[in-house]
N, C-alpha and C positions, 0 to 999 in steps of 0.2 A: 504494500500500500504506500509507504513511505517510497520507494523507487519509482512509483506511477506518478509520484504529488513532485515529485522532483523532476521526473523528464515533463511534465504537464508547464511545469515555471520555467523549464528552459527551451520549451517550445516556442512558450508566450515571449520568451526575451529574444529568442533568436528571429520571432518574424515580427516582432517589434525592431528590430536591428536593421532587416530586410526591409522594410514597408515602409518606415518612417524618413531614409532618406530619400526613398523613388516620392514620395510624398511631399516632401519638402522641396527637391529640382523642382517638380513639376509647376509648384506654384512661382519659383524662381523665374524660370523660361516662359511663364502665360504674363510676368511682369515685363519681360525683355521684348516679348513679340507686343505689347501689345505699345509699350513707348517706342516704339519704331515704327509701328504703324499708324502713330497721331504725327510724323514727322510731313512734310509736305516734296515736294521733288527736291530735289539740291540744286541750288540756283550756281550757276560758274560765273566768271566774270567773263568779259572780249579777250582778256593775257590769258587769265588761264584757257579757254579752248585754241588761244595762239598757238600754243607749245603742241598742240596734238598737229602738225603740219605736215605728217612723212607717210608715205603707202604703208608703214608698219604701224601707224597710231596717228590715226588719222580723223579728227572728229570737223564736224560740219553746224554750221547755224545756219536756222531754217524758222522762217516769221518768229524770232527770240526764242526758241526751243534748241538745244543742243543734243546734237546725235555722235553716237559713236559707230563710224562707219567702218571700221578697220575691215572688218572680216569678210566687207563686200567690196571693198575696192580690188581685189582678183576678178570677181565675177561683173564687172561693171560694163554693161552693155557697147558704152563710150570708152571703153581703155581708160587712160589717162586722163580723162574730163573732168573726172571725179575728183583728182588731185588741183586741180586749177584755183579750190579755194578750200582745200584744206587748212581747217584751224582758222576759217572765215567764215564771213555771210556767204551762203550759197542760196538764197531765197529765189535770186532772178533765174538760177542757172535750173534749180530745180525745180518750177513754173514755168519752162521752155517749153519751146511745141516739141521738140524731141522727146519727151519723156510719157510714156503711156500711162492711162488711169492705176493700172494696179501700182506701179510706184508710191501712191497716196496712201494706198491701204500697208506696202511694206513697212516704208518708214519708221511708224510706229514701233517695229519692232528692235531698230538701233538707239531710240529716246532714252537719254541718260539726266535729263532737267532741264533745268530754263538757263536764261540769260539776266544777267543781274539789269536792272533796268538803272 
């Protein structure tokens, strides 16, 4: 009886040992996700998206929104067009008649924030 009431209390302590720290992350990480998700986009300045200027890191501003276009300037329909205002406004070039409807919907998917106004 005494060996039941003993493994019974180190049962309770062992998943009290278990339980209480998956318990206590969890409320830790639902505090992290949820102040990061009251954040708004990350605004850049004009210098800082200056510096993204090269085929290897290469960012674009578009009506005051900043994209990171690195990974498409390989596949870019125009070659090297793309590079013409790396780390610039590229608003007129990217409103050209060259450039077909679904480019509006890609876009979207390079958006890394705004431009500080």
């Amino acid at each position: 009886m005494e060996l039941m009431l003993v493994t019974l209390i180190m049962g309770l302590l062992m998943g009290l040992f278990i339980i209480l720290p998956r318990l206590l992350k969890s409320d830790d990480t639902q505090k992290v996700q949820s102040s990061t998700t009251n954040k708004g986009p990350k605004v850049y300045t004009k210098a800082e998206v200056s510096l993204h200027n090269k085929r290897t890191d290469c960012w674009i501003i578009i009506k005051e929104k900043v994209y990171d276009v690195t990974s498409y300037v390989e596949e870019h329909p125009g070659g090297d067009a793309i590079l013409a205002h790396a780390g610039d406004d590229s608003t007129d070039g990217f409103y050209g008649p060259q450039h077909a409807t679904r480019v509006f919907d890609m876009i979207d998917d390079f958006y890394v924030g705004d431009l500080d106004q």
